[in-house]
C-alpha positions in Angstrom: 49.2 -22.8 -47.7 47.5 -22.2 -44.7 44.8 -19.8 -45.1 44.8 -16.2 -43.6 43.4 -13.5 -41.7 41.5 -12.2 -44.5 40.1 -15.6 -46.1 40.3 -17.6 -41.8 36.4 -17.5 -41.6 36.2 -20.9 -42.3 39.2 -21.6 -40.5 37.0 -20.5 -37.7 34.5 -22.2 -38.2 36.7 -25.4 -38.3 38.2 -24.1 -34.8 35.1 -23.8 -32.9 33.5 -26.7 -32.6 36.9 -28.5 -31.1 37.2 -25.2 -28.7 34.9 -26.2 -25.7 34.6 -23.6 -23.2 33.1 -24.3 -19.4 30.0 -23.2 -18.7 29.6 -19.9 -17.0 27.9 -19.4 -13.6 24.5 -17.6 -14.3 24.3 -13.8 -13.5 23.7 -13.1 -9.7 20.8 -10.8 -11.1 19.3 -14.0 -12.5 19.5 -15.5 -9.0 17.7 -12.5 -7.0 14.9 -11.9 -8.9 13.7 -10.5 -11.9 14.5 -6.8 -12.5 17.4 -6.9 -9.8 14.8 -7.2 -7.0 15.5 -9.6 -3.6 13.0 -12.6 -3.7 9.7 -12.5 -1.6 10.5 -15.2 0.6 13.6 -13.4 2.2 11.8 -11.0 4.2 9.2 -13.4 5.5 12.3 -15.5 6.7 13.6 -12.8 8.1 11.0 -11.8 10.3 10.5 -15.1 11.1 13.9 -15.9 12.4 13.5 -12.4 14.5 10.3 -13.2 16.2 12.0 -17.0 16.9 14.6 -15.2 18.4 12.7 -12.5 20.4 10.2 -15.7 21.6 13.4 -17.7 23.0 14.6 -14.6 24.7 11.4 -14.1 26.2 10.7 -17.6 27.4 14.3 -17.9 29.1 13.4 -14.4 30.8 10.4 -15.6 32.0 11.9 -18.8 33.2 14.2 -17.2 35.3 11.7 -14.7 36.4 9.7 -17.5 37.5 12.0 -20.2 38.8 11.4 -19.5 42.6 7.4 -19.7 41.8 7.9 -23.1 39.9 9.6 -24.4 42.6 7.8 -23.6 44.9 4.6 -25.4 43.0 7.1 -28.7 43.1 7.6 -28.4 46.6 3.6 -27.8 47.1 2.8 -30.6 44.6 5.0 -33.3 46.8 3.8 -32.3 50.2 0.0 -32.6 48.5 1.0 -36.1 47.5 2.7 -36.7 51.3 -0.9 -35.8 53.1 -2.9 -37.7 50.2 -3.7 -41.0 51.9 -5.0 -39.1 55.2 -7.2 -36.4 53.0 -8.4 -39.4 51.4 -8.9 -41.7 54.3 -11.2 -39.2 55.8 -12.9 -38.6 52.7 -13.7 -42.1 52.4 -15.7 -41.8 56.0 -17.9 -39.1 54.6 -16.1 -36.3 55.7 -15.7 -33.4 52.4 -12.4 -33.2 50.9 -12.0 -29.8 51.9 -12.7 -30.0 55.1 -10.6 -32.7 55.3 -7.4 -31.6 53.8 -8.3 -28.5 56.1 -8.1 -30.7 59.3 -4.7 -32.4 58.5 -3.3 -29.5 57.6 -4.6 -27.7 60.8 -3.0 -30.4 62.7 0.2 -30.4 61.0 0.3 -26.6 61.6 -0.5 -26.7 65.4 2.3 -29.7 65.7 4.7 -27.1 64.2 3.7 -24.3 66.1 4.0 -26.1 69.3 6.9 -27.3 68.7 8.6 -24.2 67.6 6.8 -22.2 71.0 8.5 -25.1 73.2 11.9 -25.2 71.3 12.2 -21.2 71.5 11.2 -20.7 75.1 14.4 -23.2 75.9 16.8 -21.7 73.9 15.5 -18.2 75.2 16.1 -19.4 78.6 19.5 -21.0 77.9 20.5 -17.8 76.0 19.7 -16.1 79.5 21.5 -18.3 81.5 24.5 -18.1 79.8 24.4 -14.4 79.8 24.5 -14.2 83.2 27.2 -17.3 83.6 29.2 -15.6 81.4 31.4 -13.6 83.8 32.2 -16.8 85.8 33.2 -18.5 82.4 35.5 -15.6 81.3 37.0 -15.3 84.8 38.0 -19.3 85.0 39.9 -18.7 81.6 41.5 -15.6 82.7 42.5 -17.9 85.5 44.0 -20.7 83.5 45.6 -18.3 80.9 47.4 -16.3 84.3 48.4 -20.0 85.8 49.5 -21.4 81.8 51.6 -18.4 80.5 52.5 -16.7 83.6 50.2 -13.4 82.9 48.7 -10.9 84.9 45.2 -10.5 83.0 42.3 -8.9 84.7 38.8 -8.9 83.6 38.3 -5.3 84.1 40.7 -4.6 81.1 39.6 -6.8 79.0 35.8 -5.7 79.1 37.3 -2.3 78.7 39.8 -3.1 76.0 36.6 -4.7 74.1 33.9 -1.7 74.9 36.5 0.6 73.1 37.8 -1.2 70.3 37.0 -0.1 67.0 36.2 -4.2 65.9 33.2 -3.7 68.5 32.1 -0.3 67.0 32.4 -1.5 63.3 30.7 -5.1 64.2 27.4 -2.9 66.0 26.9 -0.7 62.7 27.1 -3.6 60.7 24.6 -5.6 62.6 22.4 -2.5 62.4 22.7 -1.8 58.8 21.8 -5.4 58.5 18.7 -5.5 60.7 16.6 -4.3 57.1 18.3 -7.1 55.0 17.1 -9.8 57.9 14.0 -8.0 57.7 13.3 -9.0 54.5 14.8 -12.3 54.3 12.3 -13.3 57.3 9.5 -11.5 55.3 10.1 -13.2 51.7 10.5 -16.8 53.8 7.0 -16.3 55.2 5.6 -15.4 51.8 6.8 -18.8 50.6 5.7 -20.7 53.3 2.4 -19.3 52.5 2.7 -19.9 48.7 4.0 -23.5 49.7 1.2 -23.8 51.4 -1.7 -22.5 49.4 -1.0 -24.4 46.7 -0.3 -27.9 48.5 -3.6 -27.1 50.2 -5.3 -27.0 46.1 -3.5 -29.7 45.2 -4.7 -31.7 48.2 -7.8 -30.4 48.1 -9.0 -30.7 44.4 -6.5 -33.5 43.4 -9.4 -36.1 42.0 -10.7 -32.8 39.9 -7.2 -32.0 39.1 -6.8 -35.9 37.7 -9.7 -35.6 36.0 -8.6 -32.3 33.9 -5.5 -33.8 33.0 -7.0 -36.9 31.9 -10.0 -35.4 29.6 -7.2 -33.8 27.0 -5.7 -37.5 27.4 -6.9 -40.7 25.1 -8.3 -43.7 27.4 -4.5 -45.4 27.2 -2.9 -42.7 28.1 -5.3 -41.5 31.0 -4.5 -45.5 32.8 -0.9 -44.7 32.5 -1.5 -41.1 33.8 -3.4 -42.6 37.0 -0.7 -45.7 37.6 2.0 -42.9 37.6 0.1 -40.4 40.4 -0.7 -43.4 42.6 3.2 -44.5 42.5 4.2 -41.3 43.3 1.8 -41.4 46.7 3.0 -44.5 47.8 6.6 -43.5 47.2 6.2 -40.1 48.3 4.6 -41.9 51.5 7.2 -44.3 51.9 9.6 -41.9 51.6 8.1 -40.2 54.3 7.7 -42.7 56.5 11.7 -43.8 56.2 12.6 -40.2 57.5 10.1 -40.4 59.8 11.9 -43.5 61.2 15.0 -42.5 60.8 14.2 -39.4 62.6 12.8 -41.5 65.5 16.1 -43.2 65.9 18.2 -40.0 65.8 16.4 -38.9 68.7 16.0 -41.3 70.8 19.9 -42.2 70.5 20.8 -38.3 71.3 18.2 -38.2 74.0 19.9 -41.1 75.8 23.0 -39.3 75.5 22.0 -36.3 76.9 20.2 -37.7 79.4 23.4 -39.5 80.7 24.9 -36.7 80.3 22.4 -34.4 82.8 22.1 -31.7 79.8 18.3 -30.5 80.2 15.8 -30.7 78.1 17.1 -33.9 77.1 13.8 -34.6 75.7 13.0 -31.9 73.8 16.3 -31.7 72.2 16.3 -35.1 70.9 13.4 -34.4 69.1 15.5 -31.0 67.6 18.2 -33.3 66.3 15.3 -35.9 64.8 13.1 -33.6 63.1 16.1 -30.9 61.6 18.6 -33.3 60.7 16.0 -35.3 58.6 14.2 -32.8 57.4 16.3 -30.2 56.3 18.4 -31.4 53.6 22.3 -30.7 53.4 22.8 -27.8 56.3 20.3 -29.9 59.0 22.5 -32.1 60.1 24.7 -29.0 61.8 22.1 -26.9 62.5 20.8 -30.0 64.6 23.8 -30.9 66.2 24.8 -26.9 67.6 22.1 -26.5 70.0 22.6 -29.4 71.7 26.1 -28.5 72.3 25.5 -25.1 73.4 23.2 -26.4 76.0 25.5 -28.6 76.9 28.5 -26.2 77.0 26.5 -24.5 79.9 27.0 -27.7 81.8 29.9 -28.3 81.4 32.5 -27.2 78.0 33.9 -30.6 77.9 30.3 -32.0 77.1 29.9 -29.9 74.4 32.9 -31.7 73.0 31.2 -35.0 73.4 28.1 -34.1 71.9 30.2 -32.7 69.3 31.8 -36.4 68.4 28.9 -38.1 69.2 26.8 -36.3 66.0 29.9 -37.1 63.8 30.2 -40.8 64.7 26.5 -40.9 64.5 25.9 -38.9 61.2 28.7 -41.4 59.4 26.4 -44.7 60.9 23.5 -43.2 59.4 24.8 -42.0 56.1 26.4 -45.2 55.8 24.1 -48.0 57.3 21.1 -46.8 58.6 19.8 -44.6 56.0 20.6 -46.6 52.5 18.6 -49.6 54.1 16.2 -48.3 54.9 15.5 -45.8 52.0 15.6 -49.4 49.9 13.0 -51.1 51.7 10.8 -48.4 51.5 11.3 -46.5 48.5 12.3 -50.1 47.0 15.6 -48.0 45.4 19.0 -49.2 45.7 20.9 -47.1 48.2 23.7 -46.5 45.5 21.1 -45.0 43.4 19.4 -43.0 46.1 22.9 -41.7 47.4 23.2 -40.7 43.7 19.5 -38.8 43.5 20.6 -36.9 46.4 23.5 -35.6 45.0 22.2 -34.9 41.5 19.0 -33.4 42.8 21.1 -31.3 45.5 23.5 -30.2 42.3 20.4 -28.9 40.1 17.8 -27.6 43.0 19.9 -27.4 45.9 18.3 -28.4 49.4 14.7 -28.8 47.5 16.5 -31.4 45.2 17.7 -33.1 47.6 14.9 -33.2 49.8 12.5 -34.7 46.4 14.9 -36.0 44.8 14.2 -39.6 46.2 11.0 -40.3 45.7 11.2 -38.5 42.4 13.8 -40.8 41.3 11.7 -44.3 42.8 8.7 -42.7 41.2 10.4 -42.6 37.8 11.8 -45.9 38.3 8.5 -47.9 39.4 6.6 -46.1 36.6 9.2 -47.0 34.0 9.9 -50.6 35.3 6.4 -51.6 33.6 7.9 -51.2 30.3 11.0 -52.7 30.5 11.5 -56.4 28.8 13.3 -58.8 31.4 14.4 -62.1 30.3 15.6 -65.1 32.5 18.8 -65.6 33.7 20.6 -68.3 32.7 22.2 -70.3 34.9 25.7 -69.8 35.2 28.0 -69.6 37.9 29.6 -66.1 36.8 26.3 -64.7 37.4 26.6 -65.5 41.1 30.3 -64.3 41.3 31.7 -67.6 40.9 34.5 -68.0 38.4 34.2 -70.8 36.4 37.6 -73.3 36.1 38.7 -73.3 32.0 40.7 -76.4 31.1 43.7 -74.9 29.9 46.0 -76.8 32.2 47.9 -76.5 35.8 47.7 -73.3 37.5 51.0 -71.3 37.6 51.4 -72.3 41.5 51.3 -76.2 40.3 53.8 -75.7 37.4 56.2 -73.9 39.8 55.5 -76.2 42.2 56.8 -79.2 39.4 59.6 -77.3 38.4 61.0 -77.1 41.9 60.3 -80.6 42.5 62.6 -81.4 38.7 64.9 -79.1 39.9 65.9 -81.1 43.5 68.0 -84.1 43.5 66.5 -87.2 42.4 63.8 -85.5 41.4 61.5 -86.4 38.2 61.0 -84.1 35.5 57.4 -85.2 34.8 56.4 -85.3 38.6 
């Protein structure tokens, strides 16, 4: 008789041991602390992930405050390493390094200056000329419109029909609403140029006292890689250099010769315009280089402004495509895939200052690194030299057509 309700303690004690219940999760007061309080470490962490937070902030602020300033440091600290050999050069013959970064850079500056004088007292003089041409020009294509389309045009109404027109009122208020904006622009350019070039005049100046303060927080092997690294970049920021330099000496002379065949003046003067701007300024030089010439040749006559026109084309394609990718390679020792490629890249994350550094950035990087990469000899195959190599695996499939047409004519063999 199974036992009962009143007399089942023992039955309960039978049941217990076979009833196994899961283990419980412990309290969440357990977990916190003791006495329901949060532990100590949470606020700490806390705070620390906020000031973590507040610092990154900060830093990407200041970044972006300071973006302009940084680049133009890298744009100082490359045109210091392009005048290093002259500085030093003269301070080899005894002459102070100050004083001697002070000299090229006083030359430099009067090059510039005279250049700029000549270059604007042309285009001043052009600008003239064509003002006052400029009634003879819109009277001979009143004249062909009249003689093409049968019209009756007149000068007179069309300067009148322009004085009044509300295009010309709107365009004048612009242009003088925009006179502050230019203002400013001009102003903030100069103020780089200046930052430009007080720091390139530092870096030139102090650049052995420089090396040495970067190399005293350095160990000895570090500092010998340190100083191998700033003489590549001189020599490749000087070969560099020297390539546009050359290149720019071709461009001129080439558009100098066709100007002069042409009769356009200042022939001279404006090949050295399109040598020095379409080399030196990166991505827009090429155009700004090529328009004055063809204004100054559209005073001459408008159908040589055409030819300049397709004579910078055909001569920009040879250069982007020959002339320049040689002879970037020979003297930045970079192949001309690779420094199409740094030009691209560099112009993608700096604009025109990437693409103006980002040659000799890129050989710099690449000579440095080159020490420490493992090369191996080549074995000798003829795949390596483009050559494919014949496999044994029978006729080709022109020879086994070739046999099956021959099995196929009368009195033919099958195993010819």
């Amino acid at each position: 008789m199974a036992p009962t309700a009143e007399d089942g303690e023992p039955s309960v004690r039978q049941a217990a041991p076979a009833a196994t219940t899961p283990p419980g999760r412990p309290p969440l007061a357990d977990a916190v602390a003791p006495g329901g309080r949060m532990p100590r470490w949470l606020p700490r962490a806390m705070v620390l992930a906020l000031a973590l937070i507040a610092a990154f902030q900060l830093g990407s602020w200041a970044f972006h405050q300071l973006t302009s300033l940084l680049i133009n440091i890298l744009i100082a600290f490359f045109l210091a390493l392009a005048v290093e050999p002259a500085v030093s050069r003269m301070a080899a013959r005894g002459i102070r390094r100050g004083l001697a970064t002070f000299l090229v850079f006083f030359g430099l500056t009067i090059l510039i200056a005279g250049f700029v004088t000549l270059l604007g007292s042309m285009l001043a003089g052009q600008i003239i000329k064509m003002i006052e041409g400029f009634p003879e020009y819109l009277d001979s294509l009143i004249n062909w419109i009249n003689q093409t389309f049968h019209t009756e045009l007149k000068r007179v109404d069309i300067q009148e029909g322009l004085l009044h027109s509300d295009w010309l009122r709107k365009y004048v208020q612009n242009s003088a609403a925009g006179v502050l904006d230019v203002s400013a622009q001009v102003l903030g350019g100069l103020f780089q140029l200046l930052t430009v070039g007080l720091f390139s005049f530092y870096f030139a100046a102090d650049g052995p006292r420089l090396r040495r303060a970067l190399c005293s927080v350095l160990p000895p092997a570090r500092q010998a890689e340190v100083l191998r690294a700033w003489e590549i970049a001189v020599a490749k920021t000087g070969g560099y250099l020297y390539s546009r330099g050359l290149m720019a000496l071709i461009s001129g002379v080439a558009h100098y010769i066709l100007l002069e065949v042409m009769g356009v003046p200042y022939a001279p003067v404006l090949g050295v315009w399109v040598g020095l701007v379409s080399q030196f300024i990166p991505t827009i030089g090429t155009y700004l280089a090529g328009a004055l010439p063809m204004l100054i040749a559209f005073t001459v006559d408008p159908w040589y402004a055409v030819w300049v026109l397709g004579f910078v084309v055909i001569y920009q394609q040879f250069e982007n495509y020959m002339l320049q990718p040689k002879l970037t390679s020979k003297t930045v020792d970079i192949h001309p895939a690779v420094a199409f490629g740094s030009v691209i890249a560099g112009t993608a994350l700096l604009g025109a200052v990437g693409a103006l550094i980002a040659i000799p950035a890129v050989a710099t990087l690449q000579a440095f690194l080159g020490a420490y990469v493992k090369r191996y000899a080549v074995t000798d195959d003829p795949r390596v030299h483009g050559h494919r190599s014949r496999t044994p695996s029978g006729p080709g499939p022109l020879t086994r057509a070739r046999r099956l047409w021959a099995a196929r004519r009368p009195g033919g063999r099958e195993g010819a």
